[in-house]
C-alpha positions as CSV (number, residue, x, y, z in Angstrom):
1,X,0.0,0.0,0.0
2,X,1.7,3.0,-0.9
3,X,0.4,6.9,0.2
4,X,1.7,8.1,-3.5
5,X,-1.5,8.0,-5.3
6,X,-0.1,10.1,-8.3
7,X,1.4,6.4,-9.7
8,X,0.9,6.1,-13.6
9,X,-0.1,3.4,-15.3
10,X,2.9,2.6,-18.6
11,X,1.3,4.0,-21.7
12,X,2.7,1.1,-23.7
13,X,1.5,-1.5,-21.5
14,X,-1.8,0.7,-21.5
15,X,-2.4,0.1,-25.4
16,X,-1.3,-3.5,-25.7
17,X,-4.0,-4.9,-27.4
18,X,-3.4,-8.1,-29.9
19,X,-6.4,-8.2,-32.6
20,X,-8.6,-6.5,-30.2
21,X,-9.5,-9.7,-28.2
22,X,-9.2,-8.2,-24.9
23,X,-11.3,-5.6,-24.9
24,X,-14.3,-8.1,-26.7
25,X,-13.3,-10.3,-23.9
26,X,-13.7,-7.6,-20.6
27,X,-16.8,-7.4,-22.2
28,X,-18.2,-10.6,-21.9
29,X,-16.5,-11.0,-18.7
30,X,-18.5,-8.0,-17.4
31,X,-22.1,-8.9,-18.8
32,X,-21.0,-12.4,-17.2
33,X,-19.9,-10.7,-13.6
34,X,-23.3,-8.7,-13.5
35,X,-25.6,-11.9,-14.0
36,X,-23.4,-13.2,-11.4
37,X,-24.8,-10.1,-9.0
38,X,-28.1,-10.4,-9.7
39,X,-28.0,-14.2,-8.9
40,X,-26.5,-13.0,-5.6
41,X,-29.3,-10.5,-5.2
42,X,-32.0,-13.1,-6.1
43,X,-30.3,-15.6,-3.6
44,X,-30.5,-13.5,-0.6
45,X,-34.1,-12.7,-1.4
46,X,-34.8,-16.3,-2.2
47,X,-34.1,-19.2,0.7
48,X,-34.7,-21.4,-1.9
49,X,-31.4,-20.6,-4.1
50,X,-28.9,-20.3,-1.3
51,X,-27.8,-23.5,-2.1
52,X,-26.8,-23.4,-5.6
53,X,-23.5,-24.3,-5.5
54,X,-22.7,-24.9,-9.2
55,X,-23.8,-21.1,-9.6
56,X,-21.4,-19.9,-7.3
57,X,-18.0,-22.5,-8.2
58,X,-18.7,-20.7,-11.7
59,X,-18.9,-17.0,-10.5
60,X,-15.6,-18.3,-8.5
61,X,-13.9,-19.8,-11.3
62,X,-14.4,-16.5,-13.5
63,X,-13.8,-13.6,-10.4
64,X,-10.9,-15.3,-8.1
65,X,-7.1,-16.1,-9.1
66,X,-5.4,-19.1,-9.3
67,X,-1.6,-19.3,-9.3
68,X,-2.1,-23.0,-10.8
69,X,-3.3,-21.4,-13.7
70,X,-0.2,-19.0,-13.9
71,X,2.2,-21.5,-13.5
72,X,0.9,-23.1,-16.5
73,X,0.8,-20.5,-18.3
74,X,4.6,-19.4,-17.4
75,X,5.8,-23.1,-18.0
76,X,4.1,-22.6,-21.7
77,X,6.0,-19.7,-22.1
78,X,9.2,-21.4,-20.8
79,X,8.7,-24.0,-23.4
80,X,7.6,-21.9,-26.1
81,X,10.7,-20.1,-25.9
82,X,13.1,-23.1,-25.8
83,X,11.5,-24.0,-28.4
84,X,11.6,-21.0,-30.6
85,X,15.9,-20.6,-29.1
86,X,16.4,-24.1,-31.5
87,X,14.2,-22.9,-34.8
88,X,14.9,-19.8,-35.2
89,X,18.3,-18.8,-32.6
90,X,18.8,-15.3,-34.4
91,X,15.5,-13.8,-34.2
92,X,15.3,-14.7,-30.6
93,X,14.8,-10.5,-29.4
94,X,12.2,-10.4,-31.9
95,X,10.1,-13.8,-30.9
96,X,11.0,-12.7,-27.5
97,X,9.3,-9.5,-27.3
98,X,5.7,-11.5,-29.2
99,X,6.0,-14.1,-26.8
100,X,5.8,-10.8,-23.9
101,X,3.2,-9.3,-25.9
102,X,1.4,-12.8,-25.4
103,X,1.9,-13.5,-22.3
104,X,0.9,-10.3,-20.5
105,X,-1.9,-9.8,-22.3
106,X,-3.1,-13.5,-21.6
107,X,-1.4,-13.1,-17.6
108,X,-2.0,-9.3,-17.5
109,X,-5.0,-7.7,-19.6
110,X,-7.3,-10.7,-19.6
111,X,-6.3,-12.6,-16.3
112,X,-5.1,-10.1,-13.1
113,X,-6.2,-6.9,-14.1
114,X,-10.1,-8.4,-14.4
115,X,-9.8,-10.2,-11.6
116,X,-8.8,-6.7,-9.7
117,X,-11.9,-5.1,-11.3
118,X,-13.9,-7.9,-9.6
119,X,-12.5,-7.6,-6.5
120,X,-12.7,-3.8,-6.9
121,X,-16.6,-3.8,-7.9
122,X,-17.3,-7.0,-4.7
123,X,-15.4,-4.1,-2.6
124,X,-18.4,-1.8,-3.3
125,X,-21.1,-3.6,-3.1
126,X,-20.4,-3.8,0.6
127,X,-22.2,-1.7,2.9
128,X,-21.2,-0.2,6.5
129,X,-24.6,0.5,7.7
130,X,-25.6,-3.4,8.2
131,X,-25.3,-4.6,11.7
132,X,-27.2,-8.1,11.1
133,X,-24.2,-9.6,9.5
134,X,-20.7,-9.0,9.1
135,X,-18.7,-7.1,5.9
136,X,-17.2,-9.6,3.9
137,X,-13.3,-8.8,2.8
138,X,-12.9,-12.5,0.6
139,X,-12.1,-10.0,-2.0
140,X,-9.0,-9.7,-1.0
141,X,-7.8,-12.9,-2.0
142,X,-7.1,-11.4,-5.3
143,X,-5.1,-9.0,-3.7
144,X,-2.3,-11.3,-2.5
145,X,-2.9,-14.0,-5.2
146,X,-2.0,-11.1,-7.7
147,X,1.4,-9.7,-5.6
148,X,2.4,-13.6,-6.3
149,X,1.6,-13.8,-9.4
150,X,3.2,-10.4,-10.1
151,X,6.6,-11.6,-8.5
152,X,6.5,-14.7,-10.5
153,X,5.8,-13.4,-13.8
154,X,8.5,-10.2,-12.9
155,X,10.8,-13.1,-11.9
156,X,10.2,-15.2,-15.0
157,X,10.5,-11.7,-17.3
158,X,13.8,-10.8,-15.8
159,X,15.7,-14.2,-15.8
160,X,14.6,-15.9,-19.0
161,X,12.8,-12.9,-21.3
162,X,15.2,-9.8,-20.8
163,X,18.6,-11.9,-21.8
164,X,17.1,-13.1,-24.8
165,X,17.2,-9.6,-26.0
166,X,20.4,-8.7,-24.6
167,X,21.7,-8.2,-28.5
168,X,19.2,-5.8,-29.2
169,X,18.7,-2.9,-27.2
170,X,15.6,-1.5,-28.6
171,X,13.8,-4.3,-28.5
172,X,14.8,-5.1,-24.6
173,X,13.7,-1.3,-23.5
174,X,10.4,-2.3,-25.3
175,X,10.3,-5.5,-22.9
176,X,11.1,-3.3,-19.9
177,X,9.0,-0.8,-20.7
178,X,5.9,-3.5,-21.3
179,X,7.2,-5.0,-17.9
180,X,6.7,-1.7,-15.8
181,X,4.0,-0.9,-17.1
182,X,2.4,-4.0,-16.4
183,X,4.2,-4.0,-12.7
184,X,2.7,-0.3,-12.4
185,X,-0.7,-1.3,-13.4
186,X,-1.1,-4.0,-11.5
187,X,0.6,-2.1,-8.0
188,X,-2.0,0.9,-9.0
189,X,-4.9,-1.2,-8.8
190,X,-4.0,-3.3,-5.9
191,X,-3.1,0.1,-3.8
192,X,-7.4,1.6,-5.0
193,X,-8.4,-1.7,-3.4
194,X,-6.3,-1.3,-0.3
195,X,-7.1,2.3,0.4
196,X,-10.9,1.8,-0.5
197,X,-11.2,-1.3,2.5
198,X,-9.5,1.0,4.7
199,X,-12.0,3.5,4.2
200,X,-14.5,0.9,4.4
201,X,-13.1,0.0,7.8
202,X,-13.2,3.5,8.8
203,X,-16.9,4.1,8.1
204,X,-17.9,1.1,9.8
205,X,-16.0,2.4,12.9
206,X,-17.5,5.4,13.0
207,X,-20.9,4.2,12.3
208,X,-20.5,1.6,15.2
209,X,-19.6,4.7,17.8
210,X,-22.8,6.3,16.1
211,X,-24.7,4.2,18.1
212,X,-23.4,5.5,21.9
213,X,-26.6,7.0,23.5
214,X,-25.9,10.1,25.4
215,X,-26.5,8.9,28.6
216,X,-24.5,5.7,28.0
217,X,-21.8,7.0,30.9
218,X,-24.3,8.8,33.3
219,X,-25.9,5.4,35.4
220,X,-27.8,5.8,38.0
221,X,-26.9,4.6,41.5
222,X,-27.5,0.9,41.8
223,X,-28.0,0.6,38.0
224,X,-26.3,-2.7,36.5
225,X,-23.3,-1.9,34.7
226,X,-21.9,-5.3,34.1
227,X,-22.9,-5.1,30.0
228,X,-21.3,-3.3,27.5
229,X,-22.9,-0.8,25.4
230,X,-24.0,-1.0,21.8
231,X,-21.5,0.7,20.5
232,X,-18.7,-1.4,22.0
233,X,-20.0,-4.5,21.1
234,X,-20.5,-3.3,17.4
235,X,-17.0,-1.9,17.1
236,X,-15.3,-4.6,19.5
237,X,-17.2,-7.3,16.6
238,X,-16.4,-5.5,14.4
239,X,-12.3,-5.4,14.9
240,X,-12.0,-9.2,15.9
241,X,-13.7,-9.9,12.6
242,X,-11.9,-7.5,10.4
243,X,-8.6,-9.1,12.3
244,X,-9.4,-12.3,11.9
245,X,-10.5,-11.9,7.6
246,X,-7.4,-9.4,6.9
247,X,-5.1,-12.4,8.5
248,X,-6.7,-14.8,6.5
249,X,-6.4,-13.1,3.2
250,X,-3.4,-11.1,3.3
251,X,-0.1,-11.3,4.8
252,X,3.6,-9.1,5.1
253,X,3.3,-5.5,4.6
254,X,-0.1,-5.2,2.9
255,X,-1.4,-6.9,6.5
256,X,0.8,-4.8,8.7
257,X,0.6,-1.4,6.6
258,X,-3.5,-1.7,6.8
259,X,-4.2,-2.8,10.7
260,X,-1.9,-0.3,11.3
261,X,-3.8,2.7,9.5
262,X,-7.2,1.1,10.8
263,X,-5.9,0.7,14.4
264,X,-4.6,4.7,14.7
265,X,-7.6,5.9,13.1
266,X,-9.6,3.8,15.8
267,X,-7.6,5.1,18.4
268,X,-8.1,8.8,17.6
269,X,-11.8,8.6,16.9
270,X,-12.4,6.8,20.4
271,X,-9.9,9.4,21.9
272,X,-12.3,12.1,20.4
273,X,-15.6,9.9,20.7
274,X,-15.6,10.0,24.7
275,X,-14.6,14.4,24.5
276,X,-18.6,14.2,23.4
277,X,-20.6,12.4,26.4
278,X,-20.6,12.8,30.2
279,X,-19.4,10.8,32.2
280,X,-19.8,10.4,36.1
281,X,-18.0,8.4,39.0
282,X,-20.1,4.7,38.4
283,X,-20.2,5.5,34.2
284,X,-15.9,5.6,34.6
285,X,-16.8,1.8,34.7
286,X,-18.9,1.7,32.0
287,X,-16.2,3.6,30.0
């Protein structure tokens, strides 16, 4: 998660587009995606079609990541390329930079970035204001199944691709320049997402310490005070879960960087939060 927002997209990366299959393919993926919603929709309303579970392995199969399928597509390319090194050895730059185009718009255009749009539009279906059940953050999965994917395709570009053009120096700042742009994208969209569920987090939080009443912290004498308030137990839920998804779903600095935002900005609007209520000797307790 980065704070620089101002990161650009590569334009040549940008317009990659072989025979305009991509664009014809987001498409379809996107008429597919919102069928996918309004099932959802009609399943929540409809006890009856909760349990349609072929439904919802293909809306999984189409909107989450599998690294399975990118190490088959990188061992292709692998072979591909070994294969092209003992046809055609002095035309390797060239066939090089084709088998890039290729694979990121196969890896890239049709594959990651999509599956970030999903995660991007499941993201905003979510809603704050709910307190019957809890936000979901499975999303996310596509968030650290892409920063894999991303090492092993930058891994595979820079230790097998790049020396193939090592002859031909246009041809390998065209690969690096594909490569960046393909890194940049990809950092871009994952760094939306993360920002966008920290917000998410924020609004819950403060719509959880919406709910203090104003004499929450002013009992009477004798009054039990051995329960906590609504708006403890909704925020005090509402952290354990968030915890317990954000560990499930994403690990190393992406984990660390967003607890850490979520867990200051908690910390200051509580610190702020009890500046607003009165509070006497017994409601200390309650406090």
């Amino acid at each position: 998660l980065h704070n620089n927002k101002s990161i650009e997209p590569n334009n040549e990366y940008e317009n990659l587009n072989r025979r305009s299959r991509v664009g014809q393919f987001k498409s379809f993926m996107r008429s597919h995606l919102e069928r996918s919603q309004s099932f959802k929709d009609k399943r929540a309303s409809d006890p009856s079609l909760a349990n349609d579970h072929n439904h919802q392995n293909e809306i999984d199969q189409y909107s989450k990541l599998n690294l399975e399928h990118t190490d088959n597509l990188l061992k292709s390319t692998v072979e591909s390329l070994s294969r092209l090194i003992e046809l055609t050895p002095t035309k390797m730059a060239e066939h090089g930079l084709e088998i890039l185009e290729i694979l990121l718009i196969g890896i890239g255009k049709s594959y990651v970035d999509l599956a970030l749009e999903v995660s991007f539009n499941e993201l905003h279906h979510q809603d704050f204001k709910y307190t019957d059940h809890y936000l979901e953050f499975d999303y996310l999965q596509n968030v650290q199944i892409s920063s894999e994917i991303l090492y092993l395709v930058s891994t595979c570009i820079r230790t097998i691709l790049l020396p193939l053009a090592n002859n031909s120096p246009q041809v390998k700042h065209r690969m690096i320049n594909l490569t960046n742009g393909y890194i940049s994208r990809v950092e871009l969209a994952i760094n939306v997402i993360m920002r966008d569920t920290i917000n998410l987090g924020c609004d819950k939080v403060r719509n959880a310490l919406s709910k203090q009443k104003k004499k929450d912290f002013l009992p009477k004498v004798g009054e039990l005070i051995d329960t906590d308030t609504v708006a403890c137990e909704q925020l005090s839920t509402f952290l354990s879960e968030f915890n317990s998804q954000l560990t499930h779903y994403l690990n190393g600095g992406n984990l660390q960087k967003i607890l850490l935002e979520l867990g200051v900005f908690t910390f200051n609007q509580l610190f702020e939060h009890f500046k607003m209520f009165q509070i006497n000797s017994t409601g200390g307790i309650v406090v």
